[in-house]
N, C-alpha and C positions, 0 to 999 in steps of 0.2 A: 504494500500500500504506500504512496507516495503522500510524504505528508510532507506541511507548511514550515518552514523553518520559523519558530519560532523568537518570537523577541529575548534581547536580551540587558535585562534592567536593573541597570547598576546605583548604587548609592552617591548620594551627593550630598554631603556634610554642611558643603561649604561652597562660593566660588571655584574655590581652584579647585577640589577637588568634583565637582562639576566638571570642570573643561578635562582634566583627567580622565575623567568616564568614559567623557564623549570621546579625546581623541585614541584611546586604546580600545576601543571597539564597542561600546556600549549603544543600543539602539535607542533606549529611554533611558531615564536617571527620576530616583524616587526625591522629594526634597520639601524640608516643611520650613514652611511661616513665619511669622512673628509671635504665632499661636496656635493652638489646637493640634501639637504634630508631635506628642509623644519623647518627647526629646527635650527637656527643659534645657540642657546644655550643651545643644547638638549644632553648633554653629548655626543657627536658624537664620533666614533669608528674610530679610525689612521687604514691605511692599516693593519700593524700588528696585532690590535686586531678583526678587521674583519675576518681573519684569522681562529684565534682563536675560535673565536665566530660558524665561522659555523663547526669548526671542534668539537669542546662542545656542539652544536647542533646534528652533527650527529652520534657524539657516541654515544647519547641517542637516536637515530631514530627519530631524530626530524627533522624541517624546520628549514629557517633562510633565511629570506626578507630583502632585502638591497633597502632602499628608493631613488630612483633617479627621484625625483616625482616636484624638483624645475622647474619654468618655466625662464630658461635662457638668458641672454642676449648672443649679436652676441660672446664679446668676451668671453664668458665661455665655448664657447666652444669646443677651440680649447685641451684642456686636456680633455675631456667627452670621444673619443673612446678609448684612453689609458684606462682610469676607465673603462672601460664597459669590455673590455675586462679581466681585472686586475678582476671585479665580475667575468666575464662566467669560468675564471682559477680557482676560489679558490677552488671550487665550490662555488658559493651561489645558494638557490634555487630558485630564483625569484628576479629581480629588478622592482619594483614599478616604474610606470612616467607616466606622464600626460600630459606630450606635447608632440605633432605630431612628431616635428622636432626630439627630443630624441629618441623615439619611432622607427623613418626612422633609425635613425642611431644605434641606438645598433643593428636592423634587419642587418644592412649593416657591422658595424664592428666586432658585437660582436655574430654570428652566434650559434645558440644553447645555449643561455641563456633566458630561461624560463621570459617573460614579463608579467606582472601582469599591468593594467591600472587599475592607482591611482582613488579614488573617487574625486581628485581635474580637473578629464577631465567631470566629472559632466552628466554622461551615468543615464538619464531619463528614459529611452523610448529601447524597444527591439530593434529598427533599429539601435540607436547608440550600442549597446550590440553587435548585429549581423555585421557592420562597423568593430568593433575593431577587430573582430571574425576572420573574415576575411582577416584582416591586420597580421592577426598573433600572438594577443592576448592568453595566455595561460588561464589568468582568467583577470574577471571586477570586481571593489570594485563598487558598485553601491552608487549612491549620498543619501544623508542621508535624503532627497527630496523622496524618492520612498515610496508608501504605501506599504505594504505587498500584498495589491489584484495585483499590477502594477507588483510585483516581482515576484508572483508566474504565470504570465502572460510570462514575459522575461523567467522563468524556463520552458516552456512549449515549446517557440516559436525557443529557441537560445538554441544550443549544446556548451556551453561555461563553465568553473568553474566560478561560483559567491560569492562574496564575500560582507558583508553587518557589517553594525557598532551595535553590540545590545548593548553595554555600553561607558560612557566616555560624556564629556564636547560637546554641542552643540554649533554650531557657528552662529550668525545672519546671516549671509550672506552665498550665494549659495555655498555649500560643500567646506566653507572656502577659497573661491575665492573674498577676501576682499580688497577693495580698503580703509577701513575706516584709517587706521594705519598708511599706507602710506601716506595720505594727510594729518594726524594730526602729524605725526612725522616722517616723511620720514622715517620709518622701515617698509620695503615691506614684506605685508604675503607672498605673491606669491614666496617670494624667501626667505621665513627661519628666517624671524625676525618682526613675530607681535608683536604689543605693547599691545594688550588687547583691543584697545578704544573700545568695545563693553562693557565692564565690568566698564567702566566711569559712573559718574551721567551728566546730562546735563540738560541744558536750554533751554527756548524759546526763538527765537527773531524775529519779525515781519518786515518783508522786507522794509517798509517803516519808521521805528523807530530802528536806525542801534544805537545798543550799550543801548538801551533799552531790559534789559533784564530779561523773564517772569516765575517766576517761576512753575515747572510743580509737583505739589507733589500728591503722596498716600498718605502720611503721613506730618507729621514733617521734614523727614530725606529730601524729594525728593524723585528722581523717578530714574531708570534707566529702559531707554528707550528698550536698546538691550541683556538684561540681560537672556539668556535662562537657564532653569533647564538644570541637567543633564540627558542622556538618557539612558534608566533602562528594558531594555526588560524583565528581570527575571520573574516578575508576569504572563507574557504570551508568553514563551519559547516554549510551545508545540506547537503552532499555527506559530511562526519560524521555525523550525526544520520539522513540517510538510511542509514547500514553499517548501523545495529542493535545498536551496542553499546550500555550498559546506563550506564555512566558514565563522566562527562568531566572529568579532573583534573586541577589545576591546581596543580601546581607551586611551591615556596616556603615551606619550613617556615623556613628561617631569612631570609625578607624581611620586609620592615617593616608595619606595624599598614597604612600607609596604599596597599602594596601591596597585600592581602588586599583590601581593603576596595572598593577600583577594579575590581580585573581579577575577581573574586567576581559585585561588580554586572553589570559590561560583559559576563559570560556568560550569567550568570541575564537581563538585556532581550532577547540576542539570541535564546536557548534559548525563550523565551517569545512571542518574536515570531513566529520562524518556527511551531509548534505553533496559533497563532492563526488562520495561512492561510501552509501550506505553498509551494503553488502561486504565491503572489503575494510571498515573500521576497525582502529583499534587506538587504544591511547599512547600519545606519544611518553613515554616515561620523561622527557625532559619536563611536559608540564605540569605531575607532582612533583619533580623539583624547584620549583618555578614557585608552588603554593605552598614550599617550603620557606620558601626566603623572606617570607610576609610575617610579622606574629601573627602567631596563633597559638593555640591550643591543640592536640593529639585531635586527631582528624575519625569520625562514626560515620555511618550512613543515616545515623538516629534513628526513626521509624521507617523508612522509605522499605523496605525488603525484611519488614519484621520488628517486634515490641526488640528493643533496646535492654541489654541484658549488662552483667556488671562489668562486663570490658567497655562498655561505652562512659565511663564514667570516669572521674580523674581524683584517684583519694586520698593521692598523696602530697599535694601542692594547686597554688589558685594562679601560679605566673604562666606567663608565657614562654614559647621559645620561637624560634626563628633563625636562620642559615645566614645571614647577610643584615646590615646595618643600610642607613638609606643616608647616603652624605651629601646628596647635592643634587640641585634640579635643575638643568640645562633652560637661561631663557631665551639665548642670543646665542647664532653659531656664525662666523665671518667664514664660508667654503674658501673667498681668497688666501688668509691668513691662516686657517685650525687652527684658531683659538676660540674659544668656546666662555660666552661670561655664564658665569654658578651661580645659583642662591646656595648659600652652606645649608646642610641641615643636620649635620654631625663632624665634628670635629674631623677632617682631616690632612695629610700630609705631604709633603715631595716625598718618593718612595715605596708611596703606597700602590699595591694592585688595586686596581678601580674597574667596574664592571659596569659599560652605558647601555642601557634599557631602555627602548626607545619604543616608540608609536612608529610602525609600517616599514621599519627596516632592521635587518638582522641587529643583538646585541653584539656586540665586541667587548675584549677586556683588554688592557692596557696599564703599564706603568705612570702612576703620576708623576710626570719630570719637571716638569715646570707650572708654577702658578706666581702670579702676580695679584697684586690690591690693583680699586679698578683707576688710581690712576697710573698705573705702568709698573709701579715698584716690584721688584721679585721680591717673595715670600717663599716660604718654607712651610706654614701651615696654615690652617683658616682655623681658626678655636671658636669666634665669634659667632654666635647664633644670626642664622641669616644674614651672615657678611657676605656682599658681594664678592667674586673674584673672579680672575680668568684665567682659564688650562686651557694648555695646546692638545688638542684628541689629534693622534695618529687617524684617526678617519671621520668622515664626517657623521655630524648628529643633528638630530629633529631638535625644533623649540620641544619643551616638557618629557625631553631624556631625562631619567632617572642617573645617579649618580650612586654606585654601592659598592661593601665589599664586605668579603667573607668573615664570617661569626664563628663559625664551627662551632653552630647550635646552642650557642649561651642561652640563657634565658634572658624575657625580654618582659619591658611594660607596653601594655599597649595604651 
């Protein structure tokens, strides 16, 4: 059966990390507000750059989702039709939400603005898929709960666009509808401000020995209890794409410029590979090395091919790791000269191996020989955060080449 290649829609934090989406291969970019987008501290986008944003989306024929997916209280939402409306003008392509009530009302005020139902309304089952459908649903983000059999079930049964998570950070609780954060520190996920407490260690304590407290170890270190891998669909990509959903989303509004920019690529090659010649697919091993070099977390399928069992879990630590550090992001490349001006974004040095990652042409790796400050002077290192400077590349590179070098898997923060 020949099927649609599907979209592929990457996170956008922030500006840059926006135009990162777009130029490593990303078809749409997910991106919220000044409000209502789950992300209290998610580089969130002032009207004016919303704007922006979808207009630099669609001059490359691209999408551009505006998350309105918070679950509001009575008085939020007395500004909500103004915003919905303020979306359906800019254009954007789609507002994400996940409550009923939001839902009712953008249909009522903001008439012909394309509704996508967020995976935090938690659609299991094809009747809720077919419910949404009905209500006027453009597409469903389906809960991160569904196996692939349940999915290709809802693509059979419901005429709807579907939308599904095949990378990025797992949440213990049901499609991120978590009470745990809220009651340990009054910052509600439901509305934009988790604290993590899934990624805490914790204790035993025995209901009748209050303040007796037991400890629960793997090891030495202790235990975390709610600690999930992150989820990695890559290895079995052709058995997604064969469901028939509609797109494949990735995960990460609040990770880093040079996570967007890796795991964005490494889906757009393989998405494009298999489509080339279905029948003859296979993954290239270089691009789980590739979603090595990003932090993360040890890598599950989490539900997708079955209930998640105790390998899927991480009991012995809440960091990350990662292959490679991200030092510097190419803004300016002079082809007469090869030299190339950096933003810094990690300390580095003359002597160092350096590895450029680029948008639409091979990486290379190369000795750092020379660097200069940007008015000529040679230097020896860049220490300064976001210090400008300039390296001569032995070959040439795109505007938004990544700049990096090898870790040998330290642990990382993200």
């Amino acid at each position: 059966m020949t099927r649609k290649k599907p979209e592929l829609l990457a996170p956008a934090g922030n500006m840059e990390k926006l135009k990162m989406a777009l130029a490593y291969g990303a078809d749409a970019v997910y991106l919220g507000g000044p409000a209502y987008g789950l992300r209290a501290q998610g580089g969130n986008f002032t009207r004016a750059e919303l704007v922006e944003a979808a207009a630099l989306a669609h001059r490359q024929g691209k999408k551009a989702y505006v998350t309105v997916n918070v679950y509001p209280r009575n008085e939020e939402l007395a500004d909500l039709p103004d915003y919905l409306r303020f979306l359906r003008d800019i254009p954007v392509d789609a507002a994400l939400v996940a409550d009923l009530g939001v839902f009712s009302l953008a249909r009522e005020e903001a008439p012909g603005l394309p509704l996508h139902v967020s995976t935090q309304a938690n659609a299991v089952n094809w009747a809720a898929v077919e419910a949404w459908r009905r209500l006027g649903a453009a597409r469903v983000v389906l809960a991160r709960e569904m196996s692939l059999a349940e999915i290709r079930e809802v693509r059979q049964r419901v005429p709807v666009e579907l939308e599904m998570f095949v990378h990025g950070a797992m949440c213990i609780s049901y499609s991120g509808r978590c009470l745990m954060s809220s009651y340990f520190t009054g910052r509600d996920s439901n509305r934009g401000n988790c604290a993590q407490a899934c990624r805490w260690r914790y204790q035993l304590m025995e209901e009748k020995r209050p303040g007796q407290f037991f400890p629960v170890e793997e090891d030495g270190r202790g235990t975390y209890f709610f600690n999930s891998k992150d989820l990695c669909l890559l290895p079995r990509l052709a058995e997604v794409l064969e469901s028939g959903v509609d797109s494949l989303k990735i995960e990460g509004r609040m990770k880093s410029v040079h996570y967007v920019a890796s795991v964005t690529w490494t889906y757009r090659q393989a998405i494009d590979r298999y489509f080339e010649n279905p029948a003859a697919f296979a993954a290239d091993p270089a691009w789980r090395d590739e979603l090595d070099k990003v932090s993360h977390r040890a890598y599950t399928t989490g539900f997708t091919f079955g209930p998640p069992a105790a390998e899927d879990q991480i009991y012995g630590a809440s960091s990350y790791i990662r292959t490679s550090d991200f030092v510097g992001l190419v803004r300016e490349y002079d082809a007469a000269s090869g030299w190339a001006l950096v933003e810094q974004r990690n300390h580095m040095a003359v002597g160092e191996e350096i590895e450029v990652f680029q948008p639409g042409r091979p990486a290379f790796r190369q000795i750092l020989e020379e660097m200069t400050d940007e008015g000529g002077e040679p230097i020896s290192a860049a220490p300064h955060p976001q210090q400008m400077v300039r390296i001569r590349l032995r070959q040439p590179a795109a505007a938004l080449a990544i700049l990096r070098r090898d870790t040998k898997g330290k642990e990382a923060e993200e």
